[in-house]
N, C-alpha and C positions, 0 to 999 in steps of 0.2 A: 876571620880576622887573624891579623899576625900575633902570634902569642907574647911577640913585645913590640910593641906597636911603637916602641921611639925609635927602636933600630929600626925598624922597616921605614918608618919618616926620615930617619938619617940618610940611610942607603936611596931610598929618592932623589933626596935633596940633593947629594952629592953626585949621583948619576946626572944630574941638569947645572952641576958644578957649583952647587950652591955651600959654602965652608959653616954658612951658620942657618936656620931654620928658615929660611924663604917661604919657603911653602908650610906653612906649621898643619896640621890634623885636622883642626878646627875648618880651614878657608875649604875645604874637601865637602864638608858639611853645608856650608853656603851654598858652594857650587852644585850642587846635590839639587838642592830646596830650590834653587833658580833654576834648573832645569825643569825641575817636577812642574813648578808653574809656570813655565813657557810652554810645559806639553798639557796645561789642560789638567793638572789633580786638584780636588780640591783641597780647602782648607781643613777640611777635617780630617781628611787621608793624613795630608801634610802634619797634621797636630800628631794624631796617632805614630806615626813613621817616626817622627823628631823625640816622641816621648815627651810631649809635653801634657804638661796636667790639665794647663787650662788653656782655649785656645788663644782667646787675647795675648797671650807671650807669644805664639806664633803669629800674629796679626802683627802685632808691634813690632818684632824682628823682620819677617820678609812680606810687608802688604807693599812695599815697593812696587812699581811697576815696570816693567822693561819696555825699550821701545818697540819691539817686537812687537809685546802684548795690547800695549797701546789700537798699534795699529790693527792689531785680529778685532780689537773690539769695533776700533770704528768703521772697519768693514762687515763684521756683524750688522752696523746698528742699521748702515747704507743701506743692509740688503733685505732691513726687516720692514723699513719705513721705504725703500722701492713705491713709489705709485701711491703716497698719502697724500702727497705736497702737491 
């Protein structure tokens, strides 16, 4: 980690021309955590990784779903019930 992490948030923002905080530190962290669950980690990785104590804060902040992820499931579910129906 940069040893001062606003100037290095600074110097970002401004490299993508940004005068005031577009991008603030925090949206990095989202971006992070939608990743991780679009490839598949689970929730308790995710809890552990985030630092959070308990995991319901992690459930309540990113149990969203992506369309992405939507759609892995429902092809999952296609390919599990294949040949019941």
């Amino acid at each position: 980690m940069h040893p001062y992490p606003g100037i290095a948030f600074t110097a970002f923002n401004e490299a993508f021309g940004c005068r005031q905080a577009c991008y603030p530190p925090h949206s990095f962290r989202h971006t992070h955590t939608s990743l991780l669950i679009e490839a598949g980690a689970g929730v308790k990785e995710i809890q552990e990784r985030l630092g959070h104590s308990d995991i319901n804060t992690t459930m309540n902040i990113y149990a969203h779903m992506t369309k992405n992820i939507e759609e892995k499931t429902s092809h999952k579910f296609s390919e599990l019930t294949k040949g019941l129906l």
